[in-house]
C-alpha positions in Angstrom: 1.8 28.1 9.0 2.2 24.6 7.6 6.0 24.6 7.6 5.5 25.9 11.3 3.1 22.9 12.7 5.5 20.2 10.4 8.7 21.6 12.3 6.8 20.9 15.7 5.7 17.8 14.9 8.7 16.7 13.2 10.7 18.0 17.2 8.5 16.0 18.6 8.9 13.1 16.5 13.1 13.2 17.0 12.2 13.7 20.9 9.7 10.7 21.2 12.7 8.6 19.5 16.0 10.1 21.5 13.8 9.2 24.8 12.6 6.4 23.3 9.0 6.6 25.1 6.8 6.2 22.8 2.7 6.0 22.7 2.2 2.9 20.8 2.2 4.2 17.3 1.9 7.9 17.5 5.5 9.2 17.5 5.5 7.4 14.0 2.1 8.8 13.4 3.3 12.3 14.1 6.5 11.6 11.8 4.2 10.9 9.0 1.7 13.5 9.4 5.1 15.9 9.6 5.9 14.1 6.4 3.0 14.9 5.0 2.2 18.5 5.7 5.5 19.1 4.3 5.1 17.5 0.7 1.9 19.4 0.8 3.4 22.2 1.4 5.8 21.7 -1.3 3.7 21.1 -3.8 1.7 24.1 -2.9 4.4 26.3 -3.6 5.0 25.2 -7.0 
């Protein structure tokens, strides 16, 4: 589920850059929840 919603956000992210339309800061903010959720997720698999 967590790898799930950081793949989608992460899309987004790459989409938000490539069209380069951004909302102020939340295409970045999106890259580093995406950033997050995935260290989290690799940390709760170890």
């Amino acid at each position: 589920m967590l790898e799930i919603i950081a793949v989608i956000l992460l899309l987004l992210w790459v989409l938000g850059v490539m069209t380069s339309y951004t909302f102020g800061g939340l295409i970045n903010l999106l890259f580093v929840f995406a950033v997050v959720a995935m260290v989290f997720n690799f940390f709760q698999e170890r």
